[in-house]
N, C-alpha and C positions, 0 to 999 in steps of 0.2 A: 469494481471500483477503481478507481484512476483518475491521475492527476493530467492526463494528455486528453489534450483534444483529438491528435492523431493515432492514438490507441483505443479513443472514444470509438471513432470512425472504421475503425478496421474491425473492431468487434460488433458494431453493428451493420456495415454492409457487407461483411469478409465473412463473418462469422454466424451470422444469424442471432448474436445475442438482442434483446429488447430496451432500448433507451427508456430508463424512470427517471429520470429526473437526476436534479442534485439534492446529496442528500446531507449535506454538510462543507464545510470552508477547511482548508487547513493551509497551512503557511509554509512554502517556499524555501525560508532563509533559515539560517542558522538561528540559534536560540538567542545568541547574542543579539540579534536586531528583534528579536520578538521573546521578551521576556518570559520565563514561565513554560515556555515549552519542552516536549521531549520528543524523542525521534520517533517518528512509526513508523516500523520493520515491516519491508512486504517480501515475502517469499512466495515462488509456483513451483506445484506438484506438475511435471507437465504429464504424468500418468493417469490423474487424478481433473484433470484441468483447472485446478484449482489455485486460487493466492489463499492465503493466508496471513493478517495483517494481526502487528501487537507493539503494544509502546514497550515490551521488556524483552530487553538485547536477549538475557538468557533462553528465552523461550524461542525466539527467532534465531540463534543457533541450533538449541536442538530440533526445531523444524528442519532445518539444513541438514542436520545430522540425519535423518527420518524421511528421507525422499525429496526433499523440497530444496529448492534451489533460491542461495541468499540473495533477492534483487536490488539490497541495498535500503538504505533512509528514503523513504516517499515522500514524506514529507516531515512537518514539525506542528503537534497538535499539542492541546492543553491536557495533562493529564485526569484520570478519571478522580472525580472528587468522593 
């Protein structure tokens, strides 16, 4: 999952991963211009080749803590209801 077109691209000609589709919308800007949102954390295992996405700070630290490298706020989604 990602939010790049140019990471789109390199994982499916670079990498052999398979394009499905979009599978959801998430926002860009900070919460202040899109009310209601929270941060979703994405961290990689690069051992594991894996991300790891979560809207709670504490869990995407101790991913970080636990192999996984913090790649920062991806984006800004609406929280699970």
């Amino acid at each position: 999952m990602t939010t790049s077109h140019a990471e789109l691209e390199a994982a499916v000609y670079d990498d052999g991963f398979e394009y499905q589709g979009i599978i959801g919308y998430v926002y860009n800007e900070a919460p202040s211009t899109c009310a209601g949102t929270v941060p979703f954390y994405r961290t990689f295992n690069a051992q594991l080749t894996d991300h790891y996405y979560v809207t709670n700070a504490t869990s995407a630290a101790n991913a970080a803590k636990n192999g996984y490298t913090d790649e920062g706020i991806a984006a800004y989604v609406f929280p699970p209801s």
